[in-house]
C-alpha positions in Angstrom: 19.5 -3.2 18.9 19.6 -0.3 17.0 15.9 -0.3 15.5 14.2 -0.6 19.5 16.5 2.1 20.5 14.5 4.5 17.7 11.4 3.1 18.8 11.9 3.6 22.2 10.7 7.4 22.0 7.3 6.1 19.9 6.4 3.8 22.5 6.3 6.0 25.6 3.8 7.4 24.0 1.9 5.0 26.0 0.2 1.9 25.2 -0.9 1.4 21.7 -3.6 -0.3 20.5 -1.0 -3.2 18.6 2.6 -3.1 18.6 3.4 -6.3 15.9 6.7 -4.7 15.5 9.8 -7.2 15.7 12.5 -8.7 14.4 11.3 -11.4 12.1 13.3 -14.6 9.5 12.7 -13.1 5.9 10.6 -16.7 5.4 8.1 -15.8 8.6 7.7 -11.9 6.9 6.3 -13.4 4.0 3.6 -15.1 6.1 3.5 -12.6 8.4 0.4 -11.1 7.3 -2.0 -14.0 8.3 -0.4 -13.3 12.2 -0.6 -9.5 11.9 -4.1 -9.6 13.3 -6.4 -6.7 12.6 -6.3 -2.8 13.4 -9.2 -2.7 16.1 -10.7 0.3 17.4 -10.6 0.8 21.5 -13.7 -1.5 22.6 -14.7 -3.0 19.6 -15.3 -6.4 19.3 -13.1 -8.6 17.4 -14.0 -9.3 13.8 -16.3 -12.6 13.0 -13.9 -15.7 12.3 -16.0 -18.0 10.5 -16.8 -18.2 6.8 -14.5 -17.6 3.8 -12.2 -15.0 4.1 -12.8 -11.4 2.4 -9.7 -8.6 1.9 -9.6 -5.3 0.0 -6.7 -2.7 0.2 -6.0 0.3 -1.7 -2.5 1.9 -1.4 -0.4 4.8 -2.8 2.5 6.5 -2.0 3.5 9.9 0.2 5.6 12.7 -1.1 6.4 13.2 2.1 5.2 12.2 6.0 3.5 15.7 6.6 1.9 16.9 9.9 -1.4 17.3 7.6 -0.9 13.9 6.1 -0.2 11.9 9.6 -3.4 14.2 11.0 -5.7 12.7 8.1 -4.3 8.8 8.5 -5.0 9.8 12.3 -8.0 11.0 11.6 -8.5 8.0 9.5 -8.0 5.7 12.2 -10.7 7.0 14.5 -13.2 5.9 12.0 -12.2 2.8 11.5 -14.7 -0.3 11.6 -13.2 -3.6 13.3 -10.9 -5.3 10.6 -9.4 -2.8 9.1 -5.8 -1.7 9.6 -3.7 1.1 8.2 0.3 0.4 7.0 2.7 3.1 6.9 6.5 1.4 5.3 8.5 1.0 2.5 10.5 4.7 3.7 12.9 4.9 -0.2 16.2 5.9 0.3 19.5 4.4 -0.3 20.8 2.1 -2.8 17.8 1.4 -4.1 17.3 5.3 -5.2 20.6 5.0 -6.3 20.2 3.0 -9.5 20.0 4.9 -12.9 16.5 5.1 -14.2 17.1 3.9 -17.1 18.3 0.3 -15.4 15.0 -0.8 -14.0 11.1 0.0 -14.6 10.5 0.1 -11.0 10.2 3.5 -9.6 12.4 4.4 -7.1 11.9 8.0 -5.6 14.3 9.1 -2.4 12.0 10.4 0.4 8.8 8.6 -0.5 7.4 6.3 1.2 4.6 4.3 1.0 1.0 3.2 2.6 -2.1 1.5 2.8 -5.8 0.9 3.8 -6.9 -2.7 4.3 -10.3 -4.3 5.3 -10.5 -7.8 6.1 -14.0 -9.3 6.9 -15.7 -12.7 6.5 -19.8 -11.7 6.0 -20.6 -11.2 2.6 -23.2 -8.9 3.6 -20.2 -6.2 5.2 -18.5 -5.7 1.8 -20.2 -2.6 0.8 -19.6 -0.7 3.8 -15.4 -2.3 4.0 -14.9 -1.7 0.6 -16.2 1.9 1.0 -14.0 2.4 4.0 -10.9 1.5 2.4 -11.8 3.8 -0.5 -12.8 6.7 1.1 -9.9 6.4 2.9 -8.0 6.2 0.4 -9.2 8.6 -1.7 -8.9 11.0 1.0 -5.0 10.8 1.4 -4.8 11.7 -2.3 -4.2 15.3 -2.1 -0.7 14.2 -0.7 0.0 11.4 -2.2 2.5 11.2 -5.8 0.5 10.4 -8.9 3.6 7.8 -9.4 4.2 4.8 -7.2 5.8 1.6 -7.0 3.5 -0.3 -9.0 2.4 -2.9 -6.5 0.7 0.1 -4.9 -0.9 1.6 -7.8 -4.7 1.7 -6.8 -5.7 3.1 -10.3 -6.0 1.6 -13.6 -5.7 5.1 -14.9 -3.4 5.0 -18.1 -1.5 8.1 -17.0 -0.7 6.6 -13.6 0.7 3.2 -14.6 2.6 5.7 -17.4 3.8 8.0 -14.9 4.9 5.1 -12.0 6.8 3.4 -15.3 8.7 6.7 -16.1 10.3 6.5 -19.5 10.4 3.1 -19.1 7.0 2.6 -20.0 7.9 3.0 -24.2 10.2 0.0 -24.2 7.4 -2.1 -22.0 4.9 -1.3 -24.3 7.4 -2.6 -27.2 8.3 -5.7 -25.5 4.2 -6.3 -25.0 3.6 -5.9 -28.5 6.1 -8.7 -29.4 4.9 -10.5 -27.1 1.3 -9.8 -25.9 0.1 -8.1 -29.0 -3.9 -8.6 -28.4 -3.5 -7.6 -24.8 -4.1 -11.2 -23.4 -2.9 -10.7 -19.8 -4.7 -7.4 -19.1 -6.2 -8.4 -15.3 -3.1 -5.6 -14.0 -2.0 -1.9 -13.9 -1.7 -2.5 -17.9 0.8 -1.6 -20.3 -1.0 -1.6 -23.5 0.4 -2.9 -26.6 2.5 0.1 -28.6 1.0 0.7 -31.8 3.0 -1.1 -35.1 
């Protein structure tokens, strides 16, 4: 198969710490997550199984994969407490990048791809310090990272971020949610206010 010929090269690297990657039925990718099991660092012990769940991830999207950007997520990954994991995908190119802007209000840009930081933990007491990992993480990939993204991994609620990731799309969403959600009702979201009357 194609896809273990390229990763062939990555993996004589040596032995990593999880290799999850395979060929999977589009029906077990969707619950694929719950199986993924957790980035842990060399030695550490696995993370606590009992109690309700906890999960917090922030995300974003690369310009580009640069030797300074792969450094910091490496960098990163050194640090990391037990739980966490780091996700590197969604390379755009294609058809997808293809389609005219004006056609869909889901950003598309050739070349990016995008990433993310995830905790997953199940004391209450270890959400402080998870959530600040994840952040800090985050926020220190941002100096790379395009102030535009696909929206499912727009970590801000800043105005001019959900504007930018919408393009010039984001005037005729704002119409349609003024017909239809003109006091802002479903606002829990990388929001599209209203346009004015």
């Amino acid at each position: 198969m194609e896809g273990r010929r390229v990763l062939r090269s990555i993996r004589s690297f040596g032995p990593p710490i999880a290799d999850t990657i395979d060929t999977v039925s589009y029906a077990g990718l969707t619950d694929r997550l719950a199986g993924l099991g957790a980035f842990l660092r060399q030695g550490a012990p696995p993370p606590e199984k009992s109690g309700p769940g906890y999960n917090y991830w922030r995300g974003g999207s690369l310009k580009e994969l640069s030797n300074e950007a792969v450094e910091q997520m490496a960098a990163t990954a050194q640090q990391a407490p037990a739980g966490c994991s780091i996700g590197v995908g969604h390379y755009m190119h294609g058809q997808v990048c293809r389609v005219n802007q004006d056609a869909t209000p889901l950003r598309r840009t050739a070349g990016q791809l995008t990433y993310f930081f995830n905790s997953s933990w199940n004391d209450p007491r270890m959400a402080e310090t998870e959530i600040e990992w994840v952040s800090h993480s985050w926020a220190a990939m941002q100096r790379w990272s395009s102030e535009a993204t696909y929206i499912n991994y727009l970590s801000s609620d800043n105005q001019a971020a959900v504007k930018a990731s919408y393009l010039q799309s984001y005037d005729r969403l704002a119409a349609l949610k003024r017909k239809y959600d003109p006091t802002n009702f479903f606002h829990h979201n990388r929001n599209i206010r209203p346009a004015p009357a």
